[in-house]
N, C-alpha and C positions, 0 to 999 in steps of 0.2 A: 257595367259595360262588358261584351262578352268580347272573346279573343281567340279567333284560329291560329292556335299554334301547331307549326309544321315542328315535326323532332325528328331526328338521324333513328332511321329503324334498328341499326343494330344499339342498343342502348345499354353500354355499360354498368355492369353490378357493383352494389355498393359492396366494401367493407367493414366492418361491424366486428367493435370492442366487446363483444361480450362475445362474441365465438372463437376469442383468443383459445388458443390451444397451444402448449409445448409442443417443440418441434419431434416427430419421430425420429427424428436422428440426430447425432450429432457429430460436427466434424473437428477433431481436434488438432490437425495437423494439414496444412495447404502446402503445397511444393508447385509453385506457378512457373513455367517458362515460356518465353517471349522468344521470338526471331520477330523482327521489328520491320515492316514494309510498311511504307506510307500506303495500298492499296491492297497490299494482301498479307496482314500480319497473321501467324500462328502462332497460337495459346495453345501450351500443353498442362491440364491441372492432375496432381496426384493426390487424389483427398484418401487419408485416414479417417474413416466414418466408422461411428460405432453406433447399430440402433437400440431404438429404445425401448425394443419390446413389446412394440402395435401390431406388428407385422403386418401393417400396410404397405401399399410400393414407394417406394424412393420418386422423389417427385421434384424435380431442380424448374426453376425458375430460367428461362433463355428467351432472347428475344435478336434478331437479326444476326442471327449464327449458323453459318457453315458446317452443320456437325463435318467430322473428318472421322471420326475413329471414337467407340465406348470398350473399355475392358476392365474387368471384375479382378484382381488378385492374379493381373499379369494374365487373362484369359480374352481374346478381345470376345467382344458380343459381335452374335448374326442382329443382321437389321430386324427379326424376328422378333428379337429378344426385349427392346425397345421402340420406343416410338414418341416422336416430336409435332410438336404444332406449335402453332407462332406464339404462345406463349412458356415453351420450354421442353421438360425432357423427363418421360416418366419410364421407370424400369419395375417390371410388373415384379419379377422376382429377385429379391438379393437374401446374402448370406442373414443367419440369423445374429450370426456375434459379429464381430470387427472384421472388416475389410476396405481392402484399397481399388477405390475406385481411379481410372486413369480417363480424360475425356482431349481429345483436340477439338479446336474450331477454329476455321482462317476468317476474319473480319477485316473492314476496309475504316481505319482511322481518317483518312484523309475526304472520304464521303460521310462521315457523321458528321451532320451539319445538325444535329442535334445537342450536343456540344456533352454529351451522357455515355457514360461507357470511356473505351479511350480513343480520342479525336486526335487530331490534331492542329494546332493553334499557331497561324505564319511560320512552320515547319515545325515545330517540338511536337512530339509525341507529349500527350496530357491523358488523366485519366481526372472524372469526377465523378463517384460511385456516390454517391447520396442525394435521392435517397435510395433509387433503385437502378443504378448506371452498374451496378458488379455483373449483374445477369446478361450485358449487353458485350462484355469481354470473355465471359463462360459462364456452361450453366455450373446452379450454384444455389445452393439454399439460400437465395439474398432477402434475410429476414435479421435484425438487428441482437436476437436473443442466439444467434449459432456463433461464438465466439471460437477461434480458432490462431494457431501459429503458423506465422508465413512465413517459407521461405521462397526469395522471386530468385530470377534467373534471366538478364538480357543479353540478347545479342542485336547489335546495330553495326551498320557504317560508321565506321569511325571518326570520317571527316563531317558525314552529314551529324550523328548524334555521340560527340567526345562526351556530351556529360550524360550518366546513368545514376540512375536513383530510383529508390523505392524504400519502402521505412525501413526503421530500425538502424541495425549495423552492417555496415559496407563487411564482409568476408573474404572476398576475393574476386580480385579482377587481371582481365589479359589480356593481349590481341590474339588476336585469330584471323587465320590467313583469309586471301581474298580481303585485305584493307577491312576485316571487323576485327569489330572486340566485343568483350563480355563482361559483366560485372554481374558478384551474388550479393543478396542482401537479405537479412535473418532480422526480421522483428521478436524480442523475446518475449513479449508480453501478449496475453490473447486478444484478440479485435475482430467486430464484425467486419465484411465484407466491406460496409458503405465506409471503412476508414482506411481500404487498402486505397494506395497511391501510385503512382509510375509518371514519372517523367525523363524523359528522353530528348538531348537536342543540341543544338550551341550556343552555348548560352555562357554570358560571362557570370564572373560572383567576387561577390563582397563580402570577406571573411572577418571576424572576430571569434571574440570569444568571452564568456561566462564563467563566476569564480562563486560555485554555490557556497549557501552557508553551511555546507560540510566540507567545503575543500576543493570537489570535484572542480575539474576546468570542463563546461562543455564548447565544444566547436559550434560556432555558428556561422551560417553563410546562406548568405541570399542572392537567387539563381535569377538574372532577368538579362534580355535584348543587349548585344552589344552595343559599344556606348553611351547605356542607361544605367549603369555601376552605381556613376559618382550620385546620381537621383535617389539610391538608397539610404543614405545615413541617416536621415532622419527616423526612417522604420525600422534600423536597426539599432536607435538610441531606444526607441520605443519598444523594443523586445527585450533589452537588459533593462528598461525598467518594466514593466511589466512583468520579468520573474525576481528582478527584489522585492518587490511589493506582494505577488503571490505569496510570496516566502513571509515576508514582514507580518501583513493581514492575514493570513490564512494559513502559514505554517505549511507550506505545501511548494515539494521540491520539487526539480526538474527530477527524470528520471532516468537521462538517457547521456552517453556524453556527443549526441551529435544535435543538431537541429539545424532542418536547413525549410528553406522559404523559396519558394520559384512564383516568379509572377509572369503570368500571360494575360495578352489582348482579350482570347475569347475565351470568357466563362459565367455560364447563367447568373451565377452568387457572385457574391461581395467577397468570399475564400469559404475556404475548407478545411477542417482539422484534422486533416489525414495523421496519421500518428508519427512524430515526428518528420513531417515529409506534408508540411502547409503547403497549399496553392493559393495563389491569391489571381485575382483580378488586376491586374498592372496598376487602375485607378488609384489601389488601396495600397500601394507600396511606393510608387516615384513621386519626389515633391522634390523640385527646387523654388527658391522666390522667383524665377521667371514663369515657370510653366504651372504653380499650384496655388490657390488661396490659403487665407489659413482654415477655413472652411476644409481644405483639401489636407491640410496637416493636423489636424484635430479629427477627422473621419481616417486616416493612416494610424494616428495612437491609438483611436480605438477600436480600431477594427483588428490590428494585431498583436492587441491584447486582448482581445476577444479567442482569438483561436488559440491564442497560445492558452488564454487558463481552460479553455476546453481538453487539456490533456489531461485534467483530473474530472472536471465536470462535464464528461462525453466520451472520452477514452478508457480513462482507469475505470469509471463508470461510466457504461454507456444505457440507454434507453432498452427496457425490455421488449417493445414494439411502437410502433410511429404512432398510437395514439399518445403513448410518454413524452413526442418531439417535446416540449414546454418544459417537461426534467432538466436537461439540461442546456437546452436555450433562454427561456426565461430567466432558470441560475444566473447561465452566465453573460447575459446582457445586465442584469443587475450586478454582476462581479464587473463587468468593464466599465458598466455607469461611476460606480463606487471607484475604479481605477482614476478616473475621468477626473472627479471629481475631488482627488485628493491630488493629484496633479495640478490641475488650473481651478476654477473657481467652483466650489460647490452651489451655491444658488445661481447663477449663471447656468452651469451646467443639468440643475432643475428645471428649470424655466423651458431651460432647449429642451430637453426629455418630452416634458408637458407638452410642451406644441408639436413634438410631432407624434404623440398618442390621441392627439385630437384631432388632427389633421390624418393620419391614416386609421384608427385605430378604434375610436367614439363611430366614424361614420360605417365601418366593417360592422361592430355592434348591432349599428343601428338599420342596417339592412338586412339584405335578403341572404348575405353571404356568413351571418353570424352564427359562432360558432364558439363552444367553450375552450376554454385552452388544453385540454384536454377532450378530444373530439370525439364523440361516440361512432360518428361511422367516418368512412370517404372513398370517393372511387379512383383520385390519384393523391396520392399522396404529395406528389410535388405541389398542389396546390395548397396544403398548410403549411407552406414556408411564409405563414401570416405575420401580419402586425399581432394579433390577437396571441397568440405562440409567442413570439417575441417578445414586445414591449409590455401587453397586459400580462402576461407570464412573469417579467421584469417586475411588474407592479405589484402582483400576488406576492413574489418571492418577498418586495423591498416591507411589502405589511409584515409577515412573520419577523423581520428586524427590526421592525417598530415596535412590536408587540415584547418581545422578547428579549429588547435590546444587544445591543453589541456583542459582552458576554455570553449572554443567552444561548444567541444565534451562532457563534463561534461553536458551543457546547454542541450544538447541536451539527454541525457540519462535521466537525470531530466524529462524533460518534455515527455520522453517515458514511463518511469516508471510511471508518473502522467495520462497520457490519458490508458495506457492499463494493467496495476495492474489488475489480476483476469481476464484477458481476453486469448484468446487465437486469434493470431496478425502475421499479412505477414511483409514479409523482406522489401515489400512495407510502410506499416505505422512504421518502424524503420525509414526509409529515411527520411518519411516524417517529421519526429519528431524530425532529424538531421539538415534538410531542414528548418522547421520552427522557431527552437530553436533560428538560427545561420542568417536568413535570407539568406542561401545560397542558390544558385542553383543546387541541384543535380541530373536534369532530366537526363542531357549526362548519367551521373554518372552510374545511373541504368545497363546501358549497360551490365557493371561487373553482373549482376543477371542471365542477360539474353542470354549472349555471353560464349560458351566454347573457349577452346583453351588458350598457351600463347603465348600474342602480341609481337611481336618483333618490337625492338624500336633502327632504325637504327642512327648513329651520325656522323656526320662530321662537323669541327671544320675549321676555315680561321681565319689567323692574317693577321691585316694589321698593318704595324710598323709607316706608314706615318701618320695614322690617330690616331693608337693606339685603334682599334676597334678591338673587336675578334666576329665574327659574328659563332654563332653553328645555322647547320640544322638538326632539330632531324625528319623523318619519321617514324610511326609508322603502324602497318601493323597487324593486327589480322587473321591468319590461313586459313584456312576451317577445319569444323569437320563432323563427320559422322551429317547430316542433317542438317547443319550449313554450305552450302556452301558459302555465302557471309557473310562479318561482315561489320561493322560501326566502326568506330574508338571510341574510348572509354578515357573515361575523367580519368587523372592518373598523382599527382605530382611527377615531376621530378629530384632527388637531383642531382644538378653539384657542383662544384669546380675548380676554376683553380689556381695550384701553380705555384708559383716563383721560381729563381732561388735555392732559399735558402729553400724551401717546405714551404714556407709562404702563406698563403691561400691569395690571392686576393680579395678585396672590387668587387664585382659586385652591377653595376648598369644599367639597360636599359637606351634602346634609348629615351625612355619619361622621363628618371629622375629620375624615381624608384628605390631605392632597391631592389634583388632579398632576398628576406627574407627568413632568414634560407636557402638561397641556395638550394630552390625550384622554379621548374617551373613548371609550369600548362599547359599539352599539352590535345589539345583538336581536334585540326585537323587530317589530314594524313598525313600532312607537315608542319610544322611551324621553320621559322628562327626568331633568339633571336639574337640581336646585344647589345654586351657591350662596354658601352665607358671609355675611360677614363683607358686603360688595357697596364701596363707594360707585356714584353712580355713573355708570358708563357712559362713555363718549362714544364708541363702537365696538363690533363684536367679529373678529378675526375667525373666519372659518375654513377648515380644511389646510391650516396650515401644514406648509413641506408639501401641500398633494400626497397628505399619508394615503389617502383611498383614492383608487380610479372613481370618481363618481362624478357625476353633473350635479352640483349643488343651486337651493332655490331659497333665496331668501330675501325678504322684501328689505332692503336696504336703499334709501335716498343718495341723490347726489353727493350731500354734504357730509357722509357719512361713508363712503368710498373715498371722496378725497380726501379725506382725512387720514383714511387707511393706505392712501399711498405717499403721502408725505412720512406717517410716522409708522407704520405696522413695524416689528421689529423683527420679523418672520420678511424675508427677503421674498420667498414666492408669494406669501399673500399678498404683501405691497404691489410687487406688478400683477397678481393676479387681480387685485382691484382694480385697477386702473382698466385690465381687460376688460373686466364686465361693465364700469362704467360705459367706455368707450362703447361697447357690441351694445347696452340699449341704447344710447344717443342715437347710434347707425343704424337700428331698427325700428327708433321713432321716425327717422329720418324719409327709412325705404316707404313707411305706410304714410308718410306726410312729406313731399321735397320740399315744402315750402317752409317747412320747420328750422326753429337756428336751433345750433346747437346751444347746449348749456356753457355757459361762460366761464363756468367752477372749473369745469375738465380743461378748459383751456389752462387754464391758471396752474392746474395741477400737473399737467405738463410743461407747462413753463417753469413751475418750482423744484422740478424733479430735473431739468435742464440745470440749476443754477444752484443743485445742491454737489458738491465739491468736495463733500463726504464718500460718496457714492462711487463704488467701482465704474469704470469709464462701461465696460461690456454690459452693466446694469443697467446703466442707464441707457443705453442702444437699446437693449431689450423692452424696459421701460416705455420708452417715446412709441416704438411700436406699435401701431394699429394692428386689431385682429386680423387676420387673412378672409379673404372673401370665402372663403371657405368655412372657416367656421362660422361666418356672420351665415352662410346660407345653412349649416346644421343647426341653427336656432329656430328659423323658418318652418311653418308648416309645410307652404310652399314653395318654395324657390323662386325669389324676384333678382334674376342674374343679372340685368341692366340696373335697377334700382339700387343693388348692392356696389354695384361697381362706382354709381354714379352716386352715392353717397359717401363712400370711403375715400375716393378723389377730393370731392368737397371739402370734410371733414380735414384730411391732409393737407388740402388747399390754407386751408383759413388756420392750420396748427403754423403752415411758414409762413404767411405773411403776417403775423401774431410776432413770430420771434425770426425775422430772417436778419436780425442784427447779431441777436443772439445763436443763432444756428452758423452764419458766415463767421461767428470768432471759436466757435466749437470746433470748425473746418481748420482754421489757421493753427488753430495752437495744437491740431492732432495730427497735422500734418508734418512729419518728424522726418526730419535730415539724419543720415547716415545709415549703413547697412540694412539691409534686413535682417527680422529675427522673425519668428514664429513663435514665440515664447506667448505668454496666454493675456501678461500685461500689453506686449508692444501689437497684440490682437486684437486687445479691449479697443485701445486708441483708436484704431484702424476701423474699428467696426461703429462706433460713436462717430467718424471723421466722416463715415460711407455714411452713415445714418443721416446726419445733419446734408447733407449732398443728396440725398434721396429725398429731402423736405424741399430744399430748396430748387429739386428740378422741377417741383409743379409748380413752380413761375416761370421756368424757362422758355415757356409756348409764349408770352408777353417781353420777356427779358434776355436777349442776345446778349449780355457780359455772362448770366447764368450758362445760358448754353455754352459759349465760349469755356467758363470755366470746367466744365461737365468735360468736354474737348480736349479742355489741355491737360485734367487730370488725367485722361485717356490716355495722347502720344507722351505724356513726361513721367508717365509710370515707371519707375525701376521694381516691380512687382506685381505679380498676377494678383491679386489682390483687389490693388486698387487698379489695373486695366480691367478688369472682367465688372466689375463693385459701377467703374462710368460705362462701358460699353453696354451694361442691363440698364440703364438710366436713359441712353442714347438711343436703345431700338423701341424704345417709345414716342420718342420723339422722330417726324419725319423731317426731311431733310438732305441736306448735303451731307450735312454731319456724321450723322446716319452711315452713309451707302460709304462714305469714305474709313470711318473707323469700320465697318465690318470688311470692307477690302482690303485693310491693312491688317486687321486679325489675322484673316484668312491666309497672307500673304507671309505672314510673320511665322506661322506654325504650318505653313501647310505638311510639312512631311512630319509632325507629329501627331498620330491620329486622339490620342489622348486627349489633349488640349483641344482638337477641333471636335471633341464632343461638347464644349462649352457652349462653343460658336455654333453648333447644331442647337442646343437646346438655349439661346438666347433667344434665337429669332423666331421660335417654337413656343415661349410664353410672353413674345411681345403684344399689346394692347391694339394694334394699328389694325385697322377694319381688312384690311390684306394679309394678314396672318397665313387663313388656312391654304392663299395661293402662293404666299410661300415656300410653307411649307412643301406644299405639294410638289414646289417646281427642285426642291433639295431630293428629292425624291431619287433624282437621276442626279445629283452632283456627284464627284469622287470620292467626296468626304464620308459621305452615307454607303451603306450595306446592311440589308437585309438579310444579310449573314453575320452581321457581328452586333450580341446582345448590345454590350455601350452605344452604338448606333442609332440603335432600335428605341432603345429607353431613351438616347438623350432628345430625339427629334419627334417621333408619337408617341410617346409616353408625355414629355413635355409639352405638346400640344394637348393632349386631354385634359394635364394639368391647368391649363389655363382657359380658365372656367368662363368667361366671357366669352371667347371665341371659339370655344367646342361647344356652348350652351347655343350658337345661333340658332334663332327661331324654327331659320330656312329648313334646320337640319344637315344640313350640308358636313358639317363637322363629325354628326354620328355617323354618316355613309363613308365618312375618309376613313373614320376610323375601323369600321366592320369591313371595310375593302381591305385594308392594313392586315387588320385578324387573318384573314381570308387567306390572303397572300405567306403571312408568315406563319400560321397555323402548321403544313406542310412541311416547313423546313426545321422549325424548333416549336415545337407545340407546347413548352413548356412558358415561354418567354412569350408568346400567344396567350395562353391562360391569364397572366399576369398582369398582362396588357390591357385585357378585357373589362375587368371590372368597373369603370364608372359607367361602363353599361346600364346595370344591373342597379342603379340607384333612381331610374326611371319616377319612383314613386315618390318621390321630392319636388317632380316638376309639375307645371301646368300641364294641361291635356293636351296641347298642341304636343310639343315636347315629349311627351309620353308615348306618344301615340308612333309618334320617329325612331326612339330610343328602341320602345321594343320592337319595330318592323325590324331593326338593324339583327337585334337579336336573333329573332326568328332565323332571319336570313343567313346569319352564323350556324344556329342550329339545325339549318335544314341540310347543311354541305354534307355530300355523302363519304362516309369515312371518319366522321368528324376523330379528331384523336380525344383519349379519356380526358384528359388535361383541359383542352377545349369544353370540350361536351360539362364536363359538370358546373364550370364556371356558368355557361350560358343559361344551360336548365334549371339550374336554382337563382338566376338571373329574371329569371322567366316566371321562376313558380310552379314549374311543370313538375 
């Protein structure tokens, strides 16, 4: 079928990993000063550049800047002498040795509505330079490998901005007449640009303090919205443990004796690791039990414990250029995961990982937007702030500790942190550092850097009884991706198990004599057979336990042979990972046949998993769990959006009236009198309590005590938790019900805009054939702004997420959504990009569908001006 696609004529050039080049210059010394207007701030920079003997021109990076004034070693420059365009600032001649460059430019903070550079967020003065926001406050070699020492310089209004901050160490501060003041601040260590910080404003804070394992005390204090103090403690429990624990696991100290935390409303990211001087996103810092889930205090630990151990894995070393992003984001989302997990529950906290690598991360792969974790080319960089960078990056890193084990892998971080401390370092010399610690080999290895797609790792299993041999043949098979038409098979351990009658894990041992230790294996071929001797005969055969490898696994296993593996596997993620794949074929046999029942086994073994009492309470939530419509539709060739829906309901249906005796005493006995905690036990409860309440609401359309109960879980909440856990249960359901708990949400929070992002993004993935006119009519409420990310995400982002009612036939759901783009593109083109992508999975659907999806595209891509951020998203959306 052919396809006129319209494209924005001025069409953005890519960038390209292999014409990386050392910077001709380098700057070792910044002297930045601020005089601070919400509309017309002046930035004075004094850079110390010394070149590097290309004798090319000096070339800075600037975008939406005023130049005021250029001067060479105190000389200013004739306008002759330089010259500017909208992307920066080139000076044809400079000295050949060392010299001091001087640059002003006046910029308007309070009109970036771009939220990049320094903005300002319900009056603070905010800066977010990464990945390319430094060029947007001066020009500036804003490139990751120009590491340099700052020292900043503010001056503000005293009443409007009492508190001043920038990294490093406070040096001196004063008032100055006309009601300012001034504060200096000296970072001692080098940093690129994207880690400088600045905030400015009134802002209150919540002080402690830190007693390292050397002695040091550091000051700690976190800068947020007056009377939102007391909503801190929790993030600042979570920051003293996350540097005992750096310290414990990793041996790795704070370095500095100040750290402080400021959280604001508006910013693109979930925070920043600016070098002692975090930003966070308000979401990821206030939790009280009225206004937060524990959902909301489990995404607070790790998320600031994420930036915080980024001050070794990003700051002391940071990324030699942004195709490295994955150095040290993958690191250290596998350091937070590991954080995560030795705090609350480690299979629990597997489980959660897994689902959402599959649910964001399998389906990026598996399109048009795939891309390795290490990215050969891009044209904005802000668009690989991926799941792929992140999570799969998380996943590569978590194999090398599989491989290598704990010791190993420690040897090996050791001796990374020992060679590249203050450098800035490829995901290359991390290997190598892995590689050489360990004496291992991990040329294959690499592959993972350099290969998109996920591998599929096909199995089949032979007993022979005469011999007592079970011989497995695992294939493995990596994709094709857009420009990646061939792969290489890729080096990846492999976790099996084989139980016995009795779910007793079997001794394996190969055909040489070997232990398989820790019941891994190491595929490295395209085919490899593994023969164990010495094997009474198995009952089933446990694969990919732990989720050592990102991979989709294909192995012809029977009902009776899944359930088997989730009553007994002794691997906590294969157990419910069984029980997923059972479930996803039932659901599959289901969508290609409705008249089909389900299999009676899987009931049972959800039932058995209900009434074992061994079992962590948050396991078993997890457990009972059906897949997401979403991943039932990444099994599909094509995407059957109704049939999925309307089998998953079924299935749910017929799990509660199966056990609604059993699910209503799960409710009672989880429903626990006195305080709340957030703690990971009194969460389990809470989330098994909501789970069995989430079975039991699909009687509720038949059963008015049900709804009733769904109701009064609602008004008799003492915790966000469980009001937000009925109020998702309730906007499914229409009704009185309904219209009166969301008016009393609304009523209950309205002047906290935080919390009414829930209330936005509730009624944005509810089920009810009125969705998208809902949504639409929030469009104009007070609650929403098209000026504030959380906004944006929580109301159309949440509605794309909800795949039923963006997938309408009519199309109707794609045009709101390309309007949305459309509209927001202009104001933050970056939170636009982001937006965009389930565009771009077009080829999953029917032809009807297809055929809407990409008109929306086109019509995306025809807008003139499109921004780069835009533009690339939609073009490899497209194919173009």
């Amino acid at each position: 079928m052919s396809t006129n696609i319209v494209v924005s004529m001025n069409q953005p050039t890519a960038i390209h990993r292999k014409d990386y080049r050392a910077p001709d210059f380098r700057i070792e010394t910044v002297d930045l000063d601020f005089d601070l207007l919400p509309e017309a701030t002046l930035v004075k920079s004094k850079l110390a550049i010394v070149p590097a003997g290309s004798g090319r021109p000096l070339v800075l990076d600037g975008e939406d800047l005023q130049l005021l004034s250029v001067a060479i070693d105190g000389r200013r420059l004739a306008e002759a002498e330089y010259k500017t365009d909208e992307h920066g600032l080139t000076i044809a001649t400079v000295p050949a040795k060392a010299f001091t460059l001087e640059i002003e430019t006046k910029i308007n903070p309070k009109g970036n509505t771009q939220l990049s550079g320094l903005y300002q967020s319900s009056g603070v003065f905010c800066t977010q330079c990464e990945a390319e926001g430094f060029r947007r406050i001066t020009y500036f070699l804003d490139r990751p490998d120009v590491m340099a020492v700052y020292r900043v310089t503010m001056r503000a209004d005293q009443k409007a901005c009492p508190v001043l901050l920038s990294n490093g160490n406070l040096v001196e501060q004063r008032d100055l007449p006309d009601g300012r003041h001034m504060a200096v601040w000296h970072d001692p260590f080098p940093k690129p640009c994207y880690l400088f910080a600045l905030v400015a404003g009134d802002l209150a804070v919540n002080e402690d303090a830190f007693i390292t394992r050397s002695g040091r005390k550091v000051a700690l204090r976190i800068f947020v919205e007056h009377g939102k103090q007391g909503r801190t403690a929790y993030a600042m429990d979570a920051l003293k443990r996350s540097m005992r624990w750096d310290e414990t696991r990793f041996g790795l100290e704070y370095d500095l004796d100040l750290f402080n935390i400021v959280a604001v409303s508006d910013f693109n990211m979930g925070a920043m690791e600016n070098k002692s001087l975090n930003v966070f996103n308000d979401k990821f810092i206030l939790a009280d039990p009225e206004t937060a889930t524990d959902v909301d205090y489990a995404g607070i630990e790790a998320v600031v414990a994420h930036e915080y151990f980024h001050n070794w894995t990003g700051n002391r070393i940071t990324c030699r250029d942004w195709f490295q992003l994955s150095l040290k984001e993958g690191l250290t989302v596998f350091r937070d995961q590991e954080f995560t997990s030795d705090m609350r529950s480690r299979p629990v906290k597997r489980i959660q990982d897994v689902r959402l690598l599959r649910s964001r991360q399998f389906p990026e792969d598996a399109g048009p937007l795939a891309h390795p974790i290490r990215p050969d080319s891009y044209i904005a960089i802000d668009n690989f702030y991926t799941p792929t960078i992140y999570e799969k990056g998380s996943e590569v890193i978590r194999m090398i500790h599989t491989m290598l084990g704990e010791a190993g892998f420690q040897k090996g971080m050791q001796l990374y942190v020992e060679r590249h401390d203050g450098e800035a370092a490829t995901c290359d010399q991390f290997v190598a550092a892995m590689a050489d610690a360990t004496g291992t080999d991990l040329s294959q290895f690499q592959r993972w850097y350099a290969q998109a797609g996920t591998p599929e790792v096909t199995v089949a299993g032979r007993y022979d009884a005469g011999s007592a041999d079970y011989e497995l043949t695992v294939t493995q098979r990596v994709p094709p991706t857009p420009g990646q038409p061939d792969k290489q098979p890729v080096q990846m351990p492999f976790g099996v198990g084989l139980l016995d009658a009795q779910g007793r894990d079997i001794p394996l041992r190969l055909e040489t004599g070997d232990a398989v230790k820790d019941g891994i294996l190491t595929l490295t071929a395209p085919t490899q057979t593994f023969r164990f001797k010495g094997v009474p005969e198995p009952k089933a055969i446990s694969l990919n336990r732990g989720f050592s490898a990102p991979v989709l696994v294909k192995a012809k296993q029977d009902g009776s042979a899944q359930a088997f593996l989730m009553a007994h596997d002794s691997d906590a993620f294969a157990r419910w990972e069984a029980g997923q794949q059972y479930a996803t074929e039932l659901l599959l046999n289901r969508v290609a046949d409705p008249a089909r029942a389900f299999d009676p086994a899987f009931i049972e073994a959800i039932g058995q998993t209900l009434r074992d009492d061994t079992l962590e309470k948050a396991f078993i939530a997890e457990a009972i769990t059906l897949p997401s419509e979403d991943y039932i539709a990444d099994r599909m060739d094509v995407v059957d959006v109704d049939g999925i829906h309307a089998a998953r309901r079924a299935l749910w249906r017929e799990i509660a009236q199966t056990y609604r005796p059993q699910l209503e005493a799960i409710y009672a006995a989880n429903t626990m009198p006195g305080p709340y905690s957030p703690d990971s036990t009194s969460a389990g409860r809470r989330s098994l309590k909501n789970a069995a309440l989430s079975y039991l609401s699909e009687l509720a359309d038949v059963d008015a005590g049900l709804r009733r109960l769904i109701h009064d879980q609602y008004a008799k909440a003492d915790n966000m938790t469980d009001r937000a856990a009925a109020l998702r249960l309730l906007v499914d359901l229409p009704g009185t019900e309904r219209e009166a708990a969301l008016a009393d949400f609304y009523q209950r929070f309205a002047d906290d805009p935080l919390v009414l992002d829930k209330w936005l993004m509730l009624q944005a993935i509810s089920a009810l054939p009125d969705t998208l006119q809902q949504v639409t009519a929030l469009l104009t409420h007070p609650a929403f702004s098209m000026q504030k990310p959380n906004k944006v995400r929580s109301l159309i982002g949440g509605f794309t997420a909800n795949a039923l009612r963006y997938h309408a036939a009519d199309g109707s759901g794609y045009a709101f959504h390309a309007d949305r783009i459309l509209e927001l593109e202009p104001i933050n083109p970056q939170v636009a990009a982001r937006l965009l992508a389930p565009l771009g999975r077009w080829r999953r659907f029917d032809a009807g569908r297809q055929a809407k999806m990409k008109a929306e595209l086109q019509r995306v891509l025809a807008k003139p001006n499109l921004s780069r951020d835009v533009y690339e998203i939609a073009s490899k959306s497209l194919g173009t």
